[in-house]
C-alpha beads as a LAMMPS data file, in Angstrom:
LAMMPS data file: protein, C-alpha beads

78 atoms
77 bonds

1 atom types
1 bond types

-500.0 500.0 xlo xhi
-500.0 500.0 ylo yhi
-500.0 500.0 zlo zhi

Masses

1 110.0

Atoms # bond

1 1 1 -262.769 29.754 141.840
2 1 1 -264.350 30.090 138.297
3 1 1 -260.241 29.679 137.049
4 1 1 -259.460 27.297 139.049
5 1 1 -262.617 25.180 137.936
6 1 1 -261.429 25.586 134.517
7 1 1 -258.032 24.166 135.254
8 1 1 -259.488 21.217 136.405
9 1 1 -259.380 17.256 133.733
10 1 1 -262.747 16.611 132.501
11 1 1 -263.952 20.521 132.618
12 1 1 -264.112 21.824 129.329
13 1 1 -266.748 24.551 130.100
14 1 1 -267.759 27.346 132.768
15 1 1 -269.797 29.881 132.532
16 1 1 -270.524 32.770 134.896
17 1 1 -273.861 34.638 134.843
18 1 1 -274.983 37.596 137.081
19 1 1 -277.608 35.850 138.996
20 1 1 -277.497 34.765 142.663
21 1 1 -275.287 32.813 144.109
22 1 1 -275.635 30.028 141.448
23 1 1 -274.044 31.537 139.226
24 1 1 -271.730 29.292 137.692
25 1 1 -272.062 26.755 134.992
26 1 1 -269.861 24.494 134.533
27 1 1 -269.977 21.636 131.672
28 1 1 -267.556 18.120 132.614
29 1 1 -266.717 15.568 130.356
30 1 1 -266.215 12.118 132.375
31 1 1 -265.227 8.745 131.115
32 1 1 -267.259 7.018 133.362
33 1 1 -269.396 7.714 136.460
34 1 1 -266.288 6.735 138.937
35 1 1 -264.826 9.511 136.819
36 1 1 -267.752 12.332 137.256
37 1 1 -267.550 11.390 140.897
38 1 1 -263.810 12.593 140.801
39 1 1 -264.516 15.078 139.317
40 1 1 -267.342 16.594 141.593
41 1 1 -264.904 15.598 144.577
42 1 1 -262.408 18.254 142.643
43 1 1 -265.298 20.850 142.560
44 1 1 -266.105 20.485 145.886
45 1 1 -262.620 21.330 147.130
46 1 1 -262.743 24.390 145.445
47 1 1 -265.783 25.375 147.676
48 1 1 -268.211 25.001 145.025
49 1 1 -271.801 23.779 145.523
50 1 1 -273.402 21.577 142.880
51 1 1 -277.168 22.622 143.081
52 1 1 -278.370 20.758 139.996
53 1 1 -276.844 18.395 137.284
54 1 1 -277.826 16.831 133.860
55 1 1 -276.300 13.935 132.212
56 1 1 -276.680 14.631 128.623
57 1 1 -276.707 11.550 126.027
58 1 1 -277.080 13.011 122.805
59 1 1 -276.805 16.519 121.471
60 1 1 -277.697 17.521 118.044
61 1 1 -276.345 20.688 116.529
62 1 1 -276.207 22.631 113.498
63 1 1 -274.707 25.422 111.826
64 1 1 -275.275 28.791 112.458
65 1 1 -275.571 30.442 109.474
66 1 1 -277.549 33.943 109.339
67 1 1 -274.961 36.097 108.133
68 1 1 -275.217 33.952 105.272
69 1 1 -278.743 34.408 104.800
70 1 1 -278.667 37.684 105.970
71 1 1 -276.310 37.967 102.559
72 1 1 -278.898 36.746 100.296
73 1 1 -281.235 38.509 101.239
74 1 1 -279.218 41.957 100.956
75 1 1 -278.406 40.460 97.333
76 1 1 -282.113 39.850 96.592
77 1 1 -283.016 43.004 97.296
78 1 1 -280.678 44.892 95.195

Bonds

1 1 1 2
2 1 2 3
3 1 3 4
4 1 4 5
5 1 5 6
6 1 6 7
7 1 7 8
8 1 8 9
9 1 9 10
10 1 10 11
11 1 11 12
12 1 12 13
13 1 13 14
14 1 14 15
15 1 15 16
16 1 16 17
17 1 17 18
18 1 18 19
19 1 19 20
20 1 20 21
21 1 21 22
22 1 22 23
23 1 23 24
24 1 24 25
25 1 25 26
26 1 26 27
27 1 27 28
28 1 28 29
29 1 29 30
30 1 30 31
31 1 31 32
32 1 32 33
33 1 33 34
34 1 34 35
35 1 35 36
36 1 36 37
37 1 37 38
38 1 38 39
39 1 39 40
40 1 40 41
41 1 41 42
42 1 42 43
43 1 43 44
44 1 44 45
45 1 45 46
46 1 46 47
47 1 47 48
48 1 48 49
49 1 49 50
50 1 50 51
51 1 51 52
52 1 52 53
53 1 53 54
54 1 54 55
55 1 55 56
56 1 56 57
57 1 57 58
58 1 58 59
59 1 59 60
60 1 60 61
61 1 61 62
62 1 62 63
63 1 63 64
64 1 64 65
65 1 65 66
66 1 66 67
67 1 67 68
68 1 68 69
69 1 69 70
70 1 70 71
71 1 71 72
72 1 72 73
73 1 73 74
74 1 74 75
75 1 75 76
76 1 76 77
77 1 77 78
């Protein structure tokens, strides 16, 4: 199922932990909510419950950058 799901327009993510049987994640991208209705329809035919879902407005990120800190301080402690 989890390949299938991935297969699918609008999913761009899914993620499969060891826990229960909700164990997938799965991240969608929709243009609108006729869209993210489509797309749950698609989910659904794969046999695949939807226990919980988020609509997500903003994200903020940043870099990840240890390593280089992790450098600098290797360097400062020469």
């Amino acid at each position: 199922m989890r390949q299938q799901a991935i297969e699918l327009d609008g999913v761009i993510r899914v993620e499969e932990t060891i826990t229960g049987d909700q164990n997938l994640g799965i991240q969608v991208v929709a243009l609108d909510t006729q869209n993210l209705a489509e797309i749950t329809q698609n989910l659904a035919e794969l046999d695949l419950q939807i226990h919980t879902s988020d609509i997500i407005t903003k994200t903020y990120t940043k870099p990840f950058t240890y390593f280089e800190r992790a450098e600098e301080h290797a360097q400062s402690q020469s």
